[in-house]
C-alpha positions as CSV (number, residue, x, y, z in Angstrom):
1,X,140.0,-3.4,168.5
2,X,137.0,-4.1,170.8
3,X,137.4,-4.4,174.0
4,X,135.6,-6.9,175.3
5,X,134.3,-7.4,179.2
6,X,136.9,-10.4,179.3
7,X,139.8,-8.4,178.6
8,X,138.4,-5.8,181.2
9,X,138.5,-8.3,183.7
10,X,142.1,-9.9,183.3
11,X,143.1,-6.2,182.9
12,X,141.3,-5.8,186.7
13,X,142.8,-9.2,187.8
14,X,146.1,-8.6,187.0
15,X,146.7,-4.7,188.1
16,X,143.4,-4.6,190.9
17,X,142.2,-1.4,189.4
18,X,139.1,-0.3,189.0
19,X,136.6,-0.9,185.9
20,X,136.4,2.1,184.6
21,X,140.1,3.0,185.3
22,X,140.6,-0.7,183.1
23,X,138.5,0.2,180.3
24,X,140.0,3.8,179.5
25,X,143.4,1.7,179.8
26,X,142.5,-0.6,177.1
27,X,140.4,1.7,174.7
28,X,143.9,4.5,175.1
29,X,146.2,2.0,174.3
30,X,144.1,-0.3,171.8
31,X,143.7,-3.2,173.9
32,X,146.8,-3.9,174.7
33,X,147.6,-5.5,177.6
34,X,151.4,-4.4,178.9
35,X,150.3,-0.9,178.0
36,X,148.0,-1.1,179.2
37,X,149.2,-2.1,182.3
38,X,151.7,0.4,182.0
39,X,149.4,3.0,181.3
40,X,147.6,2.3,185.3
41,X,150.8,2.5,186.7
42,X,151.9,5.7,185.7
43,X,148.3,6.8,186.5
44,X,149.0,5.2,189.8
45,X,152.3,7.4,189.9
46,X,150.9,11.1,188.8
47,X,147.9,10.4,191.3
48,X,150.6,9.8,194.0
49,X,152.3,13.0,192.8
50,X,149.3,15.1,193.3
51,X,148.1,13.8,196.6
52,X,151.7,14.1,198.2
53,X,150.6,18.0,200.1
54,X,147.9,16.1,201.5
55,X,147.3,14.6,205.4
56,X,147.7,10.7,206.2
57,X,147.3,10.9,209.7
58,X,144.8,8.1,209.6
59,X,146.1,4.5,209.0
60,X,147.1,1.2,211.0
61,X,150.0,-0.3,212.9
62,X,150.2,-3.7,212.2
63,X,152.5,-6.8,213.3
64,X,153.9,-9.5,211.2
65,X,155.2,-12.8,212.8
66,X,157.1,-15.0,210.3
67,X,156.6,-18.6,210.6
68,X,158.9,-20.1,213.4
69,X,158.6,-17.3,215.3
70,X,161.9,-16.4,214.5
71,X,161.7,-12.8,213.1
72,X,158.9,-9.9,214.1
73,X,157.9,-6.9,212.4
74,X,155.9,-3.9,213.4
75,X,154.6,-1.2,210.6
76,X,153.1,2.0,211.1
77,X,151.5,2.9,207.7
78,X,149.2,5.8,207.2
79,X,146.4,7.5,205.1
80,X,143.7,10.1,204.8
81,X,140.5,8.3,206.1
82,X,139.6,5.9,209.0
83,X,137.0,4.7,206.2
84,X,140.2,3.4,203.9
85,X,142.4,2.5,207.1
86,X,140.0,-0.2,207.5
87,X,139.0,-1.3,203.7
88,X,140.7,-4.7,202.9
89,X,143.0,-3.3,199.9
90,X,144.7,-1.2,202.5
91,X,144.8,-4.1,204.9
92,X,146.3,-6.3,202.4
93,X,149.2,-3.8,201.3
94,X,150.2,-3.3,205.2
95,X,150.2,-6.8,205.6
96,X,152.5,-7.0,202.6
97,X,154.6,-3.6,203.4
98,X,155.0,-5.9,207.0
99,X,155.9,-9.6,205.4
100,X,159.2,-7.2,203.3
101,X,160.3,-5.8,206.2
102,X,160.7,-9.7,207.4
103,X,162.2,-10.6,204.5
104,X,164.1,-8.4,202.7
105,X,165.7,-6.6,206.3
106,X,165.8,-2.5,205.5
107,X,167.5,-0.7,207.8
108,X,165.8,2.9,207.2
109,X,163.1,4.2,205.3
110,X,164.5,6.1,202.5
111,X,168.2,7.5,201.7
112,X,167.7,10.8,203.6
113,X,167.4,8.7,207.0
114,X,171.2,6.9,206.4
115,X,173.4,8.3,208.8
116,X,176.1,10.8,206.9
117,X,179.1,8.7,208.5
118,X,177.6,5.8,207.2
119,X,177.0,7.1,203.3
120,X,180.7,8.3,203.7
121,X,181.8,5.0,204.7
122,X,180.3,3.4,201.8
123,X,181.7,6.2,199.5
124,X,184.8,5.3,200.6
125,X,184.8,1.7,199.8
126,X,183.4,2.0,196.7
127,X,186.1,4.6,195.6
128,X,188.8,2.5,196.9
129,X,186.8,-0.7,194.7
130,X,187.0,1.1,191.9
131,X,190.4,2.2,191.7
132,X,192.0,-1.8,192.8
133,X,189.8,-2.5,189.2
134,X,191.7,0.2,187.7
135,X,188.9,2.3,186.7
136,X,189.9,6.1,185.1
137,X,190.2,8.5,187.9
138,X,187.9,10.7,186.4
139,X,185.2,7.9,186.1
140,X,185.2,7.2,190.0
141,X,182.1,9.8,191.5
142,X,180.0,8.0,188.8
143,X,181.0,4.6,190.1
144,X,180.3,5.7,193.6
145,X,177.1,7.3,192.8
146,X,176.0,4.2,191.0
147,X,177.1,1.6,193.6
148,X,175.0,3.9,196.1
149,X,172.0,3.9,194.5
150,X,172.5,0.1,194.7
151,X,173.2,0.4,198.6
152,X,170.0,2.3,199.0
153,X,168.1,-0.4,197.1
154,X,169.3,-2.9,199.8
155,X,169.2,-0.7,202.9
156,X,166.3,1.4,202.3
157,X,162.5,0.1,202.0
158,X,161.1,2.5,199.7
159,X,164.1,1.9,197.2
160,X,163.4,-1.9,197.8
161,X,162.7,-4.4,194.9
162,X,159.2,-5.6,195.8
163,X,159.8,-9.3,197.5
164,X,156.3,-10.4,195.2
165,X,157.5,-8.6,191.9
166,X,160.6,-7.6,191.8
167,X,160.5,-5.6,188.9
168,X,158.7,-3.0,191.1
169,X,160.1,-1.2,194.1
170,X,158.7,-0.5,197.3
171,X,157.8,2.9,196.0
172,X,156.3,2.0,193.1
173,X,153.7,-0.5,195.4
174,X,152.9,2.6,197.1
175,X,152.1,4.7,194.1
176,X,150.2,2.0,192.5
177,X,148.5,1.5,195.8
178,X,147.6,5.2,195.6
179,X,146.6,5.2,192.4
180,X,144.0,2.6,193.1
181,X,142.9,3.1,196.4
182,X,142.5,7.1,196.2
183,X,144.4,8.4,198.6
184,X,147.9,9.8,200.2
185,X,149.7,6.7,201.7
186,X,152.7,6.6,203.9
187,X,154.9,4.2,205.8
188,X,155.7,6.5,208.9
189,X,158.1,3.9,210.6
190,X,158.9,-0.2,211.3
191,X,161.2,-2.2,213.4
192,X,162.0,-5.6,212.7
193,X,163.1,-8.0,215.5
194,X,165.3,-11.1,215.1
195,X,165.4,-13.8,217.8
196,X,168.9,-13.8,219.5
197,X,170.0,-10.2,217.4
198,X,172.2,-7.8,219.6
199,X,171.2,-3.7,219.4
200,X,174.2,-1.7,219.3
Protein backbone atom coordinates (compact mmCIF):
# COMPACT_ATOMS: atom_id res chain seq x y z
CA UNK A 1 0.00 0.00 0.00
CA UNK A 2 1.32 3.62 -0.59
CA UNK A 3 1.46 5.76 1.89
CA UNK A 4 0.45 8.81 0.89
CA UNK A 5 1.36 12.47 2.69
CA UNK A 6 -2.46 12.52 3.66
CA UNK A 7 -2.37 9.50 5.71
CA UNK A 8 0.96 10.81 7.24
CA UNK A 9 -0.72 13.68 8.41
CA UNK A 10 -4.01 12.15 10.07
CA UNK A 11 -1.43 9.62 11.48
CA UNK A 12 0.46 12.99 13.01
CA UNK A 13 -3.00 14.57 13.89
CA UNK A 14 -4.29 11.94 15.66
CA UNK A 15 -1.17 10.59 17.82
CA UNK A 16 1.11 14.26 17.62
CA UNK A 17 4.18 12.32 16.66
CA UNK A 18 6.58 13.30 14.62
CA UNK A 19 6.84 12.75 10.59
CA UNK A 20 9.25 10.61 10.33
CA UNK A 21 8.26 8.62 13.51
CA UNK A 22 4.44 8.51 11.37
CA UNK A 23 5.86 7.28 8.20
CA UNK A 24 7.95 4.25 9.61
CA UNK A 25 4.48 3.63 11.49
CA UNK A 26 2.57 3.33 8.42
CA UNK A 27 5.16 1.73 5.95
CA UNK A 28 5.75 -1.23 9.29
CA UNK A 29 2.36 -1.82 9.56
CA UNK A 30 1.10 -1.31 5.82
CA UNK A 31 -0.84 1.67 6.30
CA UNK A 32 -2.79 0.85 8.78
CA UNK A 33 -4.07 3.18 10.83
CA UNK A 34 -4.85 1.54 14.59
CA UNK A 35 -1.55 -0.21 14.17
CA UNK A 36 -0.29 1.98 13.40
CA UNK A 37 -1.24 3.90 16.12
CA UNK A 38 -0.44 1.11 18.22
CA UNK A 39 2.78 0.79 16.85
CA UNK A 40 3.82 4.81 18.36
CA UNK A 41 2.51 3.91 21.45
CA UNK A 42 4.55 1.17 22.33
CA UNK A 43 7.45 3.12 20.73
CA UNK A 44 6.36 5.79 23.13
CA UNK A 45 6.51 3.00 25.92
CA UNK A 46 10.09 1.25 25.24
CA UNK A 47 11.48 4.98 24.83
CA UNK A 48 10.07 5.63 28.36
CA UNK A 49 11.70 2.38 29.48
CA UNK A 50 15.05 3.32 28.37
CA UNK A 51 15.20 6.91 29.51
CA UNK A 52 13.89 5.93 33.12
CA UNK A 53 17.99 5.98 34.73
CA UNK A 54 18.08 9.32 33.52
CA UNK A 55 17.77 12.99 35.42
CA UNK A 56 14.40 15.21 35.26
CA UNK A 57 15.37 17.82 37.47
CA UNK A 58 14.29 20.39 35.06
CA UNK A 59 10.52 20.98 34.54
CA UNK A 60 7.55 23.34 35.70
CA UNK A 61 5.07 23.80 38.63
CA UNK A 62 2.03 24.79 37.39
CA UNK A 63 -1.56 25.76 38.85
CA UNK A 64 -4.95 24.84 37.61
CA UNK A 65 -8.07 26.77 38.69
CA UNK A 66 -11.39 25.03 37.66
CA UNK A 67 -14.11 27.21 36.60
CA UNK A 68 -16.07 28.58 39.71
CA UNK A 69 -13.18 28.79 41.59
CA UNK A 70 -14.33 25.98 43.43
CA UNK A 71 -11.32 23.45 43.29
CA UNK A 72 -7.32 24.29 42.84
CA UNK A 73 -4.57 22.23 41.74
CA UNK A 74 -0.89 22.64 41.99
CA UNK A 75 1.60 20.08 39.84
CA UNK A 76 5.18 19.72 40.00
CA UNK A 77 6.12 17.83 36.75
CA UNK A 78 9.67 17.39 35.64
CA UNK A 79 12.22 16.70 32.73
CA UNK A 80 15.70 16.79 31.45
CA UNK A 81 16.03 20.19 29.78
CA UNK A 82 15.02 23.91 30.59
CA UNK A 83 14.80 23.87 26.57
CA UNK A 84 11.67 21.22 26.71
CA UNK A 85 10.37 22.65 30.23
CA UNK A 86 9.40 25.52 28.20
CA UNK A 87 8.31 23.86 24.60
CA UNK A 88 4.44 24.12 24.27
CA UNK A 89 3.99 20.05 24.04
CA UNK A 90 5.24 19.94 27.54
CA UNK A 91 3.21 22.91 28.54
CA UNK A 92 0.13 21.40 27.27
CA UNK A 93 0.58 17.93 29.02
CA UNK A 94 1.21 19.82 32.58
CA UNK A 95 -1.66 21.72 31.90
CA UNK A 96 -3.54 18.47 31.35
CA UNK A 97 -1.65 16.31 34.12
CA UNK A 98 -3.17 19.63 36.33
CA UNK A 99 -7.05 19.80 34.85
CA UNK A 100 -7.04 15.41 36.21
CA UNK A 101 -5.92 16.14 39.32
CA UNK A 102 -9.25 18.60 39.37
CA UNK A 103 -11.27 16.18 38.11
CA UNK A 104 -10.68 12.82 38.70
CA UNK A 105 -9.40 13.61 42.73
CA UNK A 106 -6.01 11.12 43.32
CA UNK A 107 -5.07 10.91 46.48
CA UNK A 108 -1.26 9.70 45.93
CA UNK A 109 0.93 9.22 43.10
CA UNK A 110 1.27 5.67 42.59
CA UNK A 111 0.40 2.41 44.82
CA UNK A 112 3.83 2.46 46.67
CA UNK A 113 2.83 5.94 48.31
CA UNK A 114 -0.78 4.35 49.99
CA UNK A 115 -0.30 4.09 53.47
CA UNK A 116 0.10 0.17 54.59
CA UNK A 117 -2.96 0.60 57.19
CA UNK A 118 -4.80 1.88 54.47
CA UNK A 119 -4.12 -1.07 51.72
CA UNK A 120 -4.92 -3.47 54.75
CA UNK A 121 -8.08 -1.78 55.33
CA UNK A 122 -9.17 -2.24 51.87
CA UNK A 123 -7.94 -5.84 51.89
CA UNK A 124 -10.09 -6.43 54.49
CA UNK A 125 -13.25 -5.19 52.97
CA UNK A 126 -12.82 -6.74 49.97
CA UNK A 127 -12.16 -10.18 51.67
CA UNK A 128 -15.12 -9.78 53.86
CA UNK A 129 -17.16 -8.74 50.12
CA UNK A 130 -16.23 -11.66 48.76
CA UNK A 131 -17.06 -14.10 51.13
CA UNK A 132 -21.07 -12.37 51.93
CA UNK A 133 -21.13 -13.37 47.76
CA UNK A 134 -20.11 -16.71 48.69
CA UNK A 135 -17.07 -16.76 46.64
CA UNK A 136 -14.62 -20.24 47.22
CA UNK A 137 -12.30 -19.56 49.99
CA UNK A 138 -9.52 -20.46 48.04
CA UNK A 139 -10.54 -17.91 45.23
CA UNK A 140 -10.49 -14.80 47.80
CA UNK A 141 -6.41 -13.30 47.51
CA UNK A 142 -7.41 -13.20 43.75
CA UNK A 143 -10.52 -11.20 44.41
CA UNK A 144 -8.64 -8.93 46.73
CA UNK A 145 -5.77 -8.55 44.42
CA UNK A 146 -8.13 -7.68 41.69
CA UNK A 147 -10.49 -5.26 43.48
CA UNK A 148 -7.03 -3.49 44.48
CA UNK A 149 -5.79 -2.94 41.37
CA UNK A 150 -9.18 -1.22 40.86
CA UNK A 151 -8.61 0.94 44.10
CA UNK A 152 -5.32 2.02 42.73
CA UNK A 153 -6.89 3.02 39.52
CA UNK A 154 -9.22 5.44 41.57
CA UNK A 155 -6.72 6.59 44.18
CA UNK A 156 -3.57 6.78 42.40
CA UNK A 157 -2.84 9.29 39.36
CA UNK A 158 -0.45 7.27 37.37
CA UNK A 159 -2.94 4.22 37.47
CA UNK A 160 -5.70 6.78 36.45
CA UNK A 161 -7.95 6.33 33.31
CA UNK A 162 -7.02 9.49 31.32
CA UNK A 163 -10.14 12.02 31.94
CA UNK A 164 -9.69 12.92 27.76
CA UNK A 165 -9.36 9.11 26.69
CA UNK A 166 -10.07 6.91 28.89
CA UNK A 167 -8.82 3.96 27.31
CA UNK A 168 -5.40 5.23 28.37
CA UNK A 169 -4.08 5.68 31.87
CA UNK A 170 -2.15 8.35 33.41
CA UNK A 171 0.90 6.29 32.73
CA UNK A 172 0.45 5.54 29.48
CA UNK A 173 0.06 9.73 28.75
CA UNK A 174 3.34 9.92 30.13
CA UNK A 175 5.01 7.24 28.08
CA UNK A 176 3.40 8.50 25.00
CA UNK A 177 4.47 12.01 26.07
CA UNK A 178 8.04 10.56 26.35
CA UNK A 179 7.91 8.87 23.36
CA UNK A 180 7.19 12.04 21.52
CA UNK A 181 8.76 14.63 23.20
CA UNK A 182 12.33 12.84 23.78
CA UNK A 183 12.86 12.90 27.15
CA UNK A 184 12.45 11.37 30.89
CA UNK A 185 9.22 12.94 32.36
CA UNK A 186 8.01 12.81 35.91
CA UNK A 187 5.18 14.07 38.00
CA UNK A 188 7.22 14.73 41.29
CA UNK A 189 4.11 15.82 43.46
CA UNK A 190 0.40 17.75 43.39
CA UNK A 191 -2.13 18.88 45.89
CA UNK A 192 -5.53 19.63 45.07
CA UNK A 193 -7.64 22.11 47.08
CA UNK A 194 -11.41 22.09 47.46
CA UNK A 195 -13.31 25.10 48.76
CA UNK A 196 -14.84 24.42 52.29
CA UNK A 197 -12.64 20.61 52.41
CA UNK A 198 -11.37 19.78 56.04
CA UNK A 199 -7.49 18.29 56.39
CA UNK A 200 -7.32 15.62 58.78
Amino acid sequence: MEITAALVKELRERTGAGMMDCKEALKTTGGDMEKSIDYLRQKGISTAAKRAGREASEGQVASYIHPGGKIGVLIEVNCESDFVARSEAFTELVKNLAMQVAAANPLYLVPEDVPPEMLEKEREIYRGLAREEGKPEKMLDKIVEGRLKKFYSQVCLLQQPYVRDDKLTIQDVLNEAVGKIGEKIVVRRFARYQLGEKFS
